[in-house]
C-alpha positions as CSV (number, residue, x, y, z in Angstrom):
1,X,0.0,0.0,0.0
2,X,2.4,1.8,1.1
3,X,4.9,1.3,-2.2
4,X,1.7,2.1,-4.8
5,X,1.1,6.4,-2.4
6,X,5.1,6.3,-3.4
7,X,4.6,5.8,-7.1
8,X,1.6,7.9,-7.1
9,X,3.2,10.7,-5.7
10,X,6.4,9.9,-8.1
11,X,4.4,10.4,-11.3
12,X,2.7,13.6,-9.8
13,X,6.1,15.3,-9.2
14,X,7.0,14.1,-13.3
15,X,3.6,16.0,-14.3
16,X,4.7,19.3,-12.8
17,X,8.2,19.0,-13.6
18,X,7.1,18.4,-17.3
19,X,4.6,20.6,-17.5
20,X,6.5,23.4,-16.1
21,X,9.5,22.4,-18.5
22,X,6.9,23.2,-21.7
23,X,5.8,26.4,-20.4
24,X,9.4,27.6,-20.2
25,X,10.0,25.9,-23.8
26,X,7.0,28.0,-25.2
27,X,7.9,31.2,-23.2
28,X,11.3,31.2,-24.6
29,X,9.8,30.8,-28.5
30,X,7.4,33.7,-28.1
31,X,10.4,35.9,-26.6
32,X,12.6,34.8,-29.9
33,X,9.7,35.8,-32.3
34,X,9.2,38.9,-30.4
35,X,13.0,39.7,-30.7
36,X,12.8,39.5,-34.6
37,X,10.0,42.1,-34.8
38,X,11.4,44.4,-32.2
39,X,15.1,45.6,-32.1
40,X,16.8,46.5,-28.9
41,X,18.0,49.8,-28.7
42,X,22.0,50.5,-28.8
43,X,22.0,46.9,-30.9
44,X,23.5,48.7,-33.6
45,X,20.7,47.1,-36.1
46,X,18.6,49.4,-38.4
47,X,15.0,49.4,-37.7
48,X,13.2,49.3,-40.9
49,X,11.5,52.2,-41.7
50,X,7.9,52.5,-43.0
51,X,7.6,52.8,-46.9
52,X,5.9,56.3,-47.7
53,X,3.9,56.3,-50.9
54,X,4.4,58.8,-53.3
55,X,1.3,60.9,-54.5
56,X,0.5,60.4,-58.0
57,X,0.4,63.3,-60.3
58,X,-3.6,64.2,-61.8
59,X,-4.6,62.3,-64.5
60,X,-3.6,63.9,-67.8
61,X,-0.4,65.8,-66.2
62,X,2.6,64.6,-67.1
63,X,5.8,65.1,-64.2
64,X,8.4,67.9,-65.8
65,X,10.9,65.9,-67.0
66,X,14.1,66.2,-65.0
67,X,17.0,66.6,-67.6
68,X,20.3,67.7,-65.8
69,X,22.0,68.7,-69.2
70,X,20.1,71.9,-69.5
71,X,21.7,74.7,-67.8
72,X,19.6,77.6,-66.0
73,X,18.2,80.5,-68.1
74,X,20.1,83.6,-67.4
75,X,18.2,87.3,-67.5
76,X,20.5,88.6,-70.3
77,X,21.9,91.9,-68.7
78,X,21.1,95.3,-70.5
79,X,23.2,98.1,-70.4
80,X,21.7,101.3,-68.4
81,X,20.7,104.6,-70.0
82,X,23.8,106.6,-70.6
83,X,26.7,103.5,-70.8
84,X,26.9,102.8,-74.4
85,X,29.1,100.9,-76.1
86,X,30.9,103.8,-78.0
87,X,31.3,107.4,-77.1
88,X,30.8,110.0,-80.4
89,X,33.8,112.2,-81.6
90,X,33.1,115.6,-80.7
91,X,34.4,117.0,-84.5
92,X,31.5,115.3,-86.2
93,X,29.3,116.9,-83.7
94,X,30.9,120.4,-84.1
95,X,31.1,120.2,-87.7
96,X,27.4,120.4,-88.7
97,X,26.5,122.9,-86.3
98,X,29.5,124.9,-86.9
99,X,28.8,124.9,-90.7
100,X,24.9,125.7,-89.9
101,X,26.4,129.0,-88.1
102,X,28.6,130.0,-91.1
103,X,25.6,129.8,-93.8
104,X,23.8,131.8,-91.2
105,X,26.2,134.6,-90.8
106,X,25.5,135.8,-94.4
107,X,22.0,136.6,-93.2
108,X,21.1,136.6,-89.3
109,X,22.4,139.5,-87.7
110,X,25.8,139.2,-85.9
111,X,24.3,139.4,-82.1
112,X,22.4,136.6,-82.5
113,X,25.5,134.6,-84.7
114,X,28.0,135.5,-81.5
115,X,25.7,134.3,-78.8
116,X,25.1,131.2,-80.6
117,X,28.6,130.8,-81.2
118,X,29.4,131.5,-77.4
119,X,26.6,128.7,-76.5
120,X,28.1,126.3,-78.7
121,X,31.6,127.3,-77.2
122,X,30.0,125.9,-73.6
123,X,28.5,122.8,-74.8
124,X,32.7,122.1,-76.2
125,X,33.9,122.6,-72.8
126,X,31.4,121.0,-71.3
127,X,32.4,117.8,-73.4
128,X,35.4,118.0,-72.7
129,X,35.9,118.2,-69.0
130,X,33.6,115.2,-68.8
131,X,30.6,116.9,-67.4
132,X,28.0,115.4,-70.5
133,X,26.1,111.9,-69.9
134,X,27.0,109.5,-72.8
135,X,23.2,109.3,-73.4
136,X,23.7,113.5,-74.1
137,X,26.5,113.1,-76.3
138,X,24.9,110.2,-78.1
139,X,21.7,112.8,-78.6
140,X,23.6,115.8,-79.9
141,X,25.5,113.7,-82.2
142,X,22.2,112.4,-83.8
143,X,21.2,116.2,-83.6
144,X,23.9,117.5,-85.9
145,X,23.7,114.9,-88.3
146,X,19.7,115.5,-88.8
147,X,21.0,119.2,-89.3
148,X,23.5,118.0,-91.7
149,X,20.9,116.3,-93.5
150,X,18.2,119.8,-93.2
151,X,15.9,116.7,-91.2
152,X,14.7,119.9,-89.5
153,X,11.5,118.5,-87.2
154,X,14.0,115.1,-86.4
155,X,16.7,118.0,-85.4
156,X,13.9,119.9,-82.9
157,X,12.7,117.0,-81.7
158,X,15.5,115.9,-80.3
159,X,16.2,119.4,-78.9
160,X,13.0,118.8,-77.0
161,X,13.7,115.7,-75.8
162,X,16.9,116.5,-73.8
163,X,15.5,119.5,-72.3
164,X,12.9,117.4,-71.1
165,X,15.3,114.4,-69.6
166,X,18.3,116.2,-69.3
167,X,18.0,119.9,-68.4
168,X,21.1,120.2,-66.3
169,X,23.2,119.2,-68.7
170,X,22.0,120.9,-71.4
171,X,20.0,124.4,-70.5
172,X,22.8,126.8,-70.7
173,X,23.9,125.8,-74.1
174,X,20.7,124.0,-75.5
175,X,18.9,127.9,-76.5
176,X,21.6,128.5,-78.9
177,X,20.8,124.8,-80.6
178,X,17.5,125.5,-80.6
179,X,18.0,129.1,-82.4
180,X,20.4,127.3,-84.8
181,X,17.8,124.9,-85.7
182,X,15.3,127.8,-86.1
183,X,17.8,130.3,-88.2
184,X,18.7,127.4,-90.7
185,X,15.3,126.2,-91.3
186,X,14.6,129.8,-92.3
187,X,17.2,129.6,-95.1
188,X,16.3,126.6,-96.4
189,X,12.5,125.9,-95.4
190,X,12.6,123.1,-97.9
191,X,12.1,119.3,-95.1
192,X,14.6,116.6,-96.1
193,X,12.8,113.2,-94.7
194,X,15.2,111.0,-95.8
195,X,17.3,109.6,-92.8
196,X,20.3,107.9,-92.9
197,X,19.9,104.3,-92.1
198,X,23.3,104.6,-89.6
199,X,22.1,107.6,-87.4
């Protein structure tokens, strides 16, 4: 009787050592499948990261297309009023205006010849100490020319323009242009439109 409470209690302790031996078995799997999913901190591992999806462009839009060959556009640069390319020699601005005075000596009394003269005098010094815009000089050289050329409304046109943009550069000289323009239109009334195609 005694030997069969033995054996009982024998295979009792087998069931709890077995049974506690599978729970730690199936502990010890869950904790490994856990570990895959989840990385430890400080492991050194990269944790993947979540994919992001890209929006997709409205239907009948096309993406621009990305082409790395073409360069930025450039603003092309202009030059400002006043800095062109080529400053005018003063003798073929003198020359016509000088050669208007002369035809107009024969009949314009002297007074008004000598205080044209004396304007024209001041726009030469003017020139030449530097103290005319490049814009100016380009302007007086187209003057001349149109004088030249008897283009007498071309001539007083531009007359008007610079002492409309330009007065400080040009009002103590400008009224003996402008009576210039006015004596030798008098002489020769006749208007020359043709213009030269370099002016």
């Amino acid at each position: 009787m005694r030997a069969a409470v033995k054996i009982q209690r024998r295979r009792r302790r087998t069931r709890r050592t077995t049974s506690i031996f599978s729970c730690s078995v199936v502990d010890a799997g869950v904790y490994a499948a856990m570990s895959d999913r989840f990385v430890k901190p400080g492991s050194g591992a990269e944790m993947p990261s979540p994919s992001v999806a890209m929006p997709t462009p409205p239907r009948g839009m096309n993406p621009p297309p990305m082409d790395s060959s073409t360069p930025p556009s450039v603003c092309p640069k202009t030059p400002s009023d006043g800095k062109m390319e080529t400053e005018p020699s003063f003798e073929d601005v003198q020359e016509p205006l000088y050669g208007a005075l002369n035809a107009c000596r024969h009949t314009v009394k002297k007074q008004i010849c000598d205080d044209v003269e004396r304007r024209l005098k001041l726009f030469e010094d003017m020139w030449k100490s530097g103290k005319l815009s490049n814009l100016v000089k380009h302007r007086m050289h187209r003057l001349s020319q149109d004088l030249k050329r008897k283009n007498w409304d071309a001539a007083d046109e531009i007359h008007r323009g610079l002492m409309v943009d330009h007065v400080a550069e040009v009002s103590q000289w400008m009224v003996g242009v402008k009576r210039l323009i006015a004596e030798a239109r008098s002489l020769n009334p006749e208007q020359n439109i043709c213009t030269d195609p370099g002016s």
